[in-house]
N, C-alpha and C positions, 0 to 999 in steps of 0.2 A: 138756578131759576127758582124764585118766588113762587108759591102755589097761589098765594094770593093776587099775585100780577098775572098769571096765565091765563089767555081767553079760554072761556068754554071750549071749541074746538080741540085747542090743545091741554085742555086737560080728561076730553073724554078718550083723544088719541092714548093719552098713558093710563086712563083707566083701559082701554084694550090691549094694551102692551101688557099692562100687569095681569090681566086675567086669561092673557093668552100666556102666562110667562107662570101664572099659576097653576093652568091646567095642564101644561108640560111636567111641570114637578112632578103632578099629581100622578102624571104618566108611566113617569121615569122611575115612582115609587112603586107602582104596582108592579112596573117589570122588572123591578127590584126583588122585588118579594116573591113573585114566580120563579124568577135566576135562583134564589135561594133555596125556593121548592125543588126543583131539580135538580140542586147540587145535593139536597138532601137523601134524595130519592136514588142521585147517581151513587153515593157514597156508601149508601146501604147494599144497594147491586152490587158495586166491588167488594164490599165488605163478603157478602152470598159467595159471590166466585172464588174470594179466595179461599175461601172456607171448602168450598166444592173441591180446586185445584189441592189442598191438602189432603182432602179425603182419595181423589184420585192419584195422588201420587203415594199414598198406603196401599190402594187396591194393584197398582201396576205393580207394586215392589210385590209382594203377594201374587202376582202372579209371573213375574219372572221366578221368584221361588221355586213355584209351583214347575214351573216349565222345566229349571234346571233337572228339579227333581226327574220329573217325567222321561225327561230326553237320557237321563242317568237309568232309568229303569228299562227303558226300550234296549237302549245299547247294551244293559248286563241280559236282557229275555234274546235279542237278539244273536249276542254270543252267545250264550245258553242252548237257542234252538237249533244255530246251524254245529255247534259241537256233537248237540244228540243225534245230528242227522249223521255227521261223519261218523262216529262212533256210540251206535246206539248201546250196546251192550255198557259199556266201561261208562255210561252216564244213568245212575243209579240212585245221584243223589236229588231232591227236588230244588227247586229255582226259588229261590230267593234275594230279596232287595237288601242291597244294603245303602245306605245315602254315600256319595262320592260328592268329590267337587270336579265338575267339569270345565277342562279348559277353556273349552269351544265357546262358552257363555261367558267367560271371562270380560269379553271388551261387552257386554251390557251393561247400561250402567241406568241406577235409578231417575226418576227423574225429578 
């Protein structure tokens, strides 16, 4: 089609085609540009959690330590205390820790 053969009519229809076909772009780039905002913004937050998820899987290991430790002290004060009870005399010497590896903690595992 000729622009020059087109009656007016039909050439104000494709000036509305093209400005209606313009203002969609127009559309389609903003929410372009926003998608991008948000993927920026989402990538930063996982970048945060994983960072978070590192630091908490340092503090759990640190505290399963901690635990094993603990659970190894109760069980030697515990044997300790009911031996002084059965034989108080012949127990003379004081309670002390020493670190063990406990079986029982065995199946934890870090995370």
């Amino acid at each position: 089609m000729d622009i020059n053969r087109c009656s007016s009519t039909e050439f104000s229809g494709c000036q509305f085609k093209l400005q209606a076909s313009q203002k969609r772009i127009e559309m389609l780039e903003n929410k372009v540009q926003r998608l991008q905002g948000e993927l920026t913004m989402e990538r930063d937050s996982k970048c945060l959690l994983e960072m978070e998820i590192l630091k908490l899987k340092e503090v759990n290991k640190t505290l399963q330590e901690e635990c094993r430790a603990a659970k190894s002290e109760l069980k030697q004060f515990t044997q300790w205390f009911f031996n002084t009870l059965e034989n108080p005399v012949s127990q003379t010497t004081e309670y002390t820790v020493t670190p063990t590896q406990d079986p029982a903690f065995d199946d934890i595992q870090s995370v």
